[in-house]
C-alpha positions as CSV (number, residue, x, y, z in Angstrom):
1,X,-60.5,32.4,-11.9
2,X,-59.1,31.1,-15.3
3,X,-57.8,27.6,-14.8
4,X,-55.7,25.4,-17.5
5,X,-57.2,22.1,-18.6
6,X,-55.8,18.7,-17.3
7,X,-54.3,17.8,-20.7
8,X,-51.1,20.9,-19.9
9,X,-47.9,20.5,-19.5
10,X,-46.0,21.2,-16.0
11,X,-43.5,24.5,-17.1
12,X,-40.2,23.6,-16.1
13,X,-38.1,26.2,-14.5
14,X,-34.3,27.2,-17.0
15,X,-31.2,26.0,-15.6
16,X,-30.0,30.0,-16.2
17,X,-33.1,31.1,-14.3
18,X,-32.2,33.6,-11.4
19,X,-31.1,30.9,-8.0
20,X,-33.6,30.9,-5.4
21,X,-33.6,34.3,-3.1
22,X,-31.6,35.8,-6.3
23,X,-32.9,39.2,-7.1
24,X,-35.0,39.4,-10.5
25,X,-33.7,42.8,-11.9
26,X,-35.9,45.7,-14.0
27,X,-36.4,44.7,-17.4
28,X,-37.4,48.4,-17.8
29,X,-36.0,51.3,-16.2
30,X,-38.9,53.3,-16.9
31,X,-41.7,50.4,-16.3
32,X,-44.0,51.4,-14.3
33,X,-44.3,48.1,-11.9
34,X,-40.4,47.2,-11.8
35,X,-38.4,50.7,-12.8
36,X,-36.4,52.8,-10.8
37,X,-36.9,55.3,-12.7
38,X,-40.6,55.6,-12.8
39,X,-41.4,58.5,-11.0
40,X,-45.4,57.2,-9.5
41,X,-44.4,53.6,-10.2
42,X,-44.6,50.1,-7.9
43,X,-40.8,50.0,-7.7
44,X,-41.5,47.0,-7.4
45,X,-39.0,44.4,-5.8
46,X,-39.1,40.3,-7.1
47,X,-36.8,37.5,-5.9
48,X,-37.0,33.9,-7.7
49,X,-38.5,31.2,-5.1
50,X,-38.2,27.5,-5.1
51,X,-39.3,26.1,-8.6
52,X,-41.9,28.2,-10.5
53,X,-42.0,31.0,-8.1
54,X,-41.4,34.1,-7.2
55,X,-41.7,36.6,-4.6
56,X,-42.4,40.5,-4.8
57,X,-43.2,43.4,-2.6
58,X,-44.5,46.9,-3.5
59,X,-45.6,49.7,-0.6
60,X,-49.2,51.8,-1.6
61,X,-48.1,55.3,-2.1
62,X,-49.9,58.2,-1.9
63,X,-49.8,58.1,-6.1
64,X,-51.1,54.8,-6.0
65,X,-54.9,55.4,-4.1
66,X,-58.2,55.1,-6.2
67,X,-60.9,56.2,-2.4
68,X,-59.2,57.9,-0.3
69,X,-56.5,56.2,1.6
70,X,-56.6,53.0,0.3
71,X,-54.9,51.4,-3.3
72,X,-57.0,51.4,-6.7
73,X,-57.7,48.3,-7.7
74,X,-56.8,48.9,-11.0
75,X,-52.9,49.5,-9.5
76,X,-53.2,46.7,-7.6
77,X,-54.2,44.5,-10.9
78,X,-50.8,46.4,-12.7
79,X,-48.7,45.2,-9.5
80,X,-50.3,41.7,-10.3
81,X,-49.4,41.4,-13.8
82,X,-45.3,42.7,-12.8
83,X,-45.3,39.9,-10.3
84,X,-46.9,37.4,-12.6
85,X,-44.5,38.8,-15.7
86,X,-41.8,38.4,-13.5
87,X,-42.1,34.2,-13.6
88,X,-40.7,35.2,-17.5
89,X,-37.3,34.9,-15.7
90,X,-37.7,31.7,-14.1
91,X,-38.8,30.0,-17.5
92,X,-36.2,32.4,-19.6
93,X,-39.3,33.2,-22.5
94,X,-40.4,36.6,-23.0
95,X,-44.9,36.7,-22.9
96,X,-47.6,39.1,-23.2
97,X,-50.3,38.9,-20.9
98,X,-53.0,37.5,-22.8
99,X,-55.8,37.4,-19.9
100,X,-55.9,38.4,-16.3
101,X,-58.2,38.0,-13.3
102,X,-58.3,39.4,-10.2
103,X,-60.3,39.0,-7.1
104,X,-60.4,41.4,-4.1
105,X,-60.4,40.8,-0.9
106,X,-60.0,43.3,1.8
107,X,-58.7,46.9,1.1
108,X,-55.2,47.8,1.1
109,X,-54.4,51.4,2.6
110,X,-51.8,53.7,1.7
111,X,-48.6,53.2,3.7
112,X,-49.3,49.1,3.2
113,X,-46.6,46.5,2.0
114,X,-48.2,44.1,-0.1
115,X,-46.1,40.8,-0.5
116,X,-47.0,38.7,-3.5
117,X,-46.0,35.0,-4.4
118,X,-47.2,34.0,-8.1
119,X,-46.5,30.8,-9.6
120,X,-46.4,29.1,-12.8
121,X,-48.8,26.5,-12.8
122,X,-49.2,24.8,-16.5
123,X,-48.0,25.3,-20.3
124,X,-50.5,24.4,-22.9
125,X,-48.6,25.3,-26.6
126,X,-47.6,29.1,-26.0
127,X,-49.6,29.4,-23.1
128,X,-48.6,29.7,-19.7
129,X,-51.3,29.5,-16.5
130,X,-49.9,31.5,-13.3
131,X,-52.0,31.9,-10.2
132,X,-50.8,34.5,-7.6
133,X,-51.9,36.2,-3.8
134,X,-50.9,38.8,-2.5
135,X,-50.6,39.8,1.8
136,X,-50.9,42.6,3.5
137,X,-48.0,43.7,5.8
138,X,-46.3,40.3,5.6
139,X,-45.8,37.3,3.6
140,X,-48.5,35.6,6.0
141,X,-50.6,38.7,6.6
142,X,-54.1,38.6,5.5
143,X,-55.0,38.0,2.1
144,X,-55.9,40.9,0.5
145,X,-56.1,40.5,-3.2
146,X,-55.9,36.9,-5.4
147,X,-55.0,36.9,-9.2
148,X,-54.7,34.3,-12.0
149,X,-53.5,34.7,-15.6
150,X,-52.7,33.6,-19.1
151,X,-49.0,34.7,-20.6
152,X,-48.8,33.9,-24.0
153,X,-45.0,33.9,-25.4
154,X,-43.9,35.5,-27.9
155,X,-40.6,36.3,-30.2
156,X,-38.6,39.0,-28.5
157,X,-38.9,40.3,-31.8
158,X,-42.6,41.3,-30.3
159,X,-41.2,44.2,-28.2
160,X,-39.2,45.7,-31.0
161,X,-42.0,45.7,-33.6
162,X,-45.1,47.3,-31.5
163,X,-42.7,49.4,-28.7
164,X,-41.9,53.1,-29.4
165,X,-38.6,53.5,-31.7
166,X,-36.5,55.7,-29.2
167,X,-37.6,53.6,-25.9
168,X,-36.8,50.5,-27.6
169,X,-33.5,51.9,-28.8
170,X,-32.6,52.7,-25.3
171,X,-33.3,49.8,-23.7
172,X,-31.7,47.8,-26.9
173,X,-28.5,49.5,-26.0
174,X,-28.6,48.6,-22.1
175,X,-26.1,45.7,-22.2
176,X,-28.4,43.2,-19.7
177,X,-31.0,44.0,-22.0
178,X,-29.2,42.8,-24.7
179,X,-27.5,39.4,-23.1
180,X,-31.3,38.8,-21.8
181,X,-33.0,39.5,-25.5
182,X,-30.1,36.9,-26.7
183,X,-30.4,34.2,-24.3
184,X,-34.4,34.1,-23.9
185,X,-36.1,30.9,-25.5
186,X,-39.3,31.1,-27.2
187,X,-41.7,28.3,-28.3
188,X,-42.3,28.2,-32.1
């Protein structure tokens, strides 16, 4: 697992970060981890936590299976990087993943609920350590799959320059998309 250096900063959570047990909202509606309107997506659903974290839930679908019956990892490392993307909101900068590791456990069939906490660990410059696990069935099920990765923050301008024109322009004229592109920080 990638680990940040003893010389980082602790992040430190915005005052206009979602409130604890607060719902964290699609910043897509087509993404496939966090939109409603992905057809095979996670739909997945996050919640801000206590200080740097947050909590999310997704339930393997038949769409989602690598073997037979049970979730591909690959999935399972997209559902990680939502869930880890999703601390954006607590510290109110938009980031890229820059690196992400992921360890499994035990399988996770089809039909499962897998509850994942992630937190934000450390800052270092423009980079952000966060360290997540995710349970199977319940927030104190078994531990089925461990994650940790690097966000690196970036100008919102980022998402307008490398994203496809006419998905851009539609989520550019979503109102929440545009209060959220206006209020974000971002380290120089």
């Amino acid at each position: 697992m990638t680990t940040a250096s003893s010389a980082a900063e602790l992040p430190v959570r915005h005052p206009d970060a979602p409130a604890p047990g607060e719902p964290i909202g699609s910043h897509y509606h087509r993404c496939f981890g966090c939109g409603e309107d992905h057809r095979t997506g996670l739909h997945m659903h996050v919640t801000a936590g206590d200080g740097l974290t947050i909590h999310a839930k997704f339930t393997v679908t038949e769409d989602h299976q690598g073997a037979p019956g049970l979730a591909h990892g690959g999935l399972l490392t997209a559902a990680f990087d939502e869930a880890l993307g999703s601390l954006a909101w607590l510290l109110r900068k938009p980031m890229v993943t820059g690196r992400l590791e992921t360890d499994f456990l035990r399988p996770v069939p089809v039909g499962t609920t897998l509850y994942i906490r992630a937190d934000a660990e450390q800052v270092r410059g423009r980079r952000i350590y966060t360290r997540a696990e995710g349970r199977i069935g319940d927030p104190s099920g078994p531990l089925a799959v461990r994650a940790a990765a690097i966000f690196v923050t970036v100008p919102i301008e980022h998402f307008v320059t490398h994203g496809r024109a006419e998905d851009v322009a539609a989520a550019v004229a979503r109102p929440d998309i545009r209060e959220t592109a206006r209020t974000f920080e971002v380290n120089p």
